[in-house]
C-alpha positions in Angstrom: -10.7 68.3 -13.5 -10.8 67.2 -9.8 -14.1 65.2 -11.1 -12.6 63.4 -13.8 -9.7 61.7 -11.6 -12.6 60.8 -9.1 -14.2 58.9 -11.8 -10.8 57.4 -13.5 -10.3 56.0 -9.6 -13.6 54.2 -9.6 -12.9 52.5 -12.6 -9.8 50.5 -11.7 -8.0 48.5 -9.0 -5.1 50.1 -7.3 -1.9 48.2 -7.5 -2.1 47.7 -4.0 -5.6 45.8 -3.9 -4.2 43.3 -6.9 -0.8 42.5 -5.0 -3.4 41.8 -1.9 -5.9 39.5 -4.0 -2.9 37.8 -5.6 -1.1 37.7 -2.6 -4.7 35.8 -0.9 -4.7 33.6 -3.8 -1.2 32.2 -3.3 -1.9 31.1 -0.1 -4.9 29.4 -1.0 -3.4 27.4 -3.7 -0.6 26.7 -2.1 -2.9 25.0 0.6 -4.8 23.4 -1.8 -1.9 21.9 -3.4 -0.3 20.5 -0.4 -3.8 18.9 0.2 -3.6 17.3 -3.0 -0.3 16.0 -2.1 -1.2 14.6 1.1 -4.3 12.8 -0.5 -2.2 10.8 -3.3 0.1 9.8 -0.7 -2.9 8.4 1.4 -4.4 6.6 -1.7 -1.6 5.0 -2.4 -1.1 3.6 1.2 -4.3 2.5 1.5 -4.3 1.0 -2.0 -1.3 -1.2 0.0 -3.1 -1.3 2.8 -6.2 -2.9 0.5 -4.3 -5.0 -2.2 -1.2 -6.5 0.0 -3.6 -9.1 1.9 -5.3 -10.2 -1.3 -2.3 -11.0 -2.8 -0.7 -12.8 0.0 -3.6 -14.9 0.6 -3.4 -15.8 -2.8 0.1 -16.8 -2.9 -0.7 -19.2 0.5 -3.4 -20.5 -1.5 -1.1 -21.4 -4.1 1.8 -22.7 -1.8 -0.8 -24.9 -0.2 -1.7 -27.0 -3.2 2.0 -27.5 -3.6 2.9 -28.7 -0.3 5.6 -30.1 1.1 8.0 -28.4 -1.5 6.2 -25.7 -3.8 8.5 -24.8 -6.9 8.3 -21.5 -6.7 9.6 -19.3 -2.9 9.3 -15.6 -4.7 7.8 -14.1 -7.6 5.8 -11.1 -9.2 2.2 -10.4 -9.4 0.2 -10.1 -13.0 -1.1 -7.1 -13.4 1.1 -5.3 -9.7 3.8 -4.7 -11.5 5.2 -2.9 -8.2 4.1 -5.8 -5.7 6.3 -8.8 -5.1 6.5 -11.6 -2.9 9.0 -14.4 -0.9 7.5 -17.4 1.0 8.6 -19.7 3.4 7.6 -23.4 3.8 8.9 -25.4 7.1 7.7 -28.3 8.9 5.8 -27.1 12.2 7.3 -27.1 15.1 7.4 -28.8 17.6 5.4 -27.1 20.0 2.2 -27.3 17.2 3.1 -30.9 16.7 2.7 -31.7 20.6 -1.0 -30.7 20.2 -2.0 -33.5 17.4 -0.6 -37.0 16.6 2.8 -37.5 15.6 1.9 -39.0 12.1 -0.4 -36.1 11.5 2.2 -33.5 12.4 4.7 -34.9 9.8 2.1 -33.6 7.2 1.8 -30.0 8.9 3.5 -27.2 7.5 4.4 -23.3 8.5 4.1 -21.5 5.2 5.1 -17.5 5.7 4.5 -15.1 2.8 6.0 -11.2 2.1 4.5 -8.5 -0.1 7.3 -6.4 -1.0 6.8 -3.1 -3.0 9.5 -1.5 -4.7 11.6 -4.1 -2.0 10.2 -2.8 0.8 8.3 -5.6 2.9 4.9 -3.7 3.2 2.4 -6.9 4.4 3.4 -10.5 5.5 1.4 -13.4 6.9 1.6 -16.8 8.2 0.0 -19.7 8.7 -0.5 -23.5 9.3 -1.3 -26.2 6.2 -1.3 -29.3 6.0 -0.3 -31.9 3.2 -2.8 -34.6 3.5 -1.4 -37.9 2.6 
């Protein structure tokens, strides 16, 4: 009898080696799974990170062919549905119009863009154009 419990041992786990392996693979996961977490968090940043410029540069590239008063200040991007954007167009100041000619300067514009996503300002540039004549 003592021989046939040996064997019956030898064939199974005992409850406490499964809670152990279970317990091994929680911690795991749960690791794993917070890592996972952490990386969709950072993709999406640096998807800001990456797309935010492109689209502000285009929007100044816009604003400058519509210089001195572009129709549109603020708008959405085709195709970013969560990107959005809110420019600024002002004659230069005076301390950039003290470094060219007076009739020049009249044509020299500051022209300030913001990406927004979700309303959040997450990018913003400016820059000097000029409305040639």
């Amino acid at each position: 009898m003592a021989e046939l419990r040996k064997k019956e041992r030898e064939w199974g786990f005992t409850l406490l080696e499964v809670m152990i392996a279970l317990s091994i693979l929680a911690i795991v996961l749960t690791a794993v799974l917070r890592l996972h977490g952490q990386s969709i968090r950072l993709l999406e940043r640096s998807r800001t990170a990456v797309v935010a410029p492109w689209l502000a540069a285009g929007v100044v590239s816009r604003l400058a062919t519509a210089l001195p008063d572009p129709p549109l200040r603020q708008g959405n991007f085709d195709g970013f549905p969560d990107f959005s954007w809110k420019a600024s167009v002002t004659p230069a100041s005076g301390d950039v119009t003290g470094m060219i000619a007076e009739e020049e300067s009249q044509h020299l514009f500051w022209v300030g863009v913001e990406v927004r996503r979700h309303g959040e300002v997450v990018y913003s540039i400016g820059t000097l154009r000029g409305d040639l004549p």
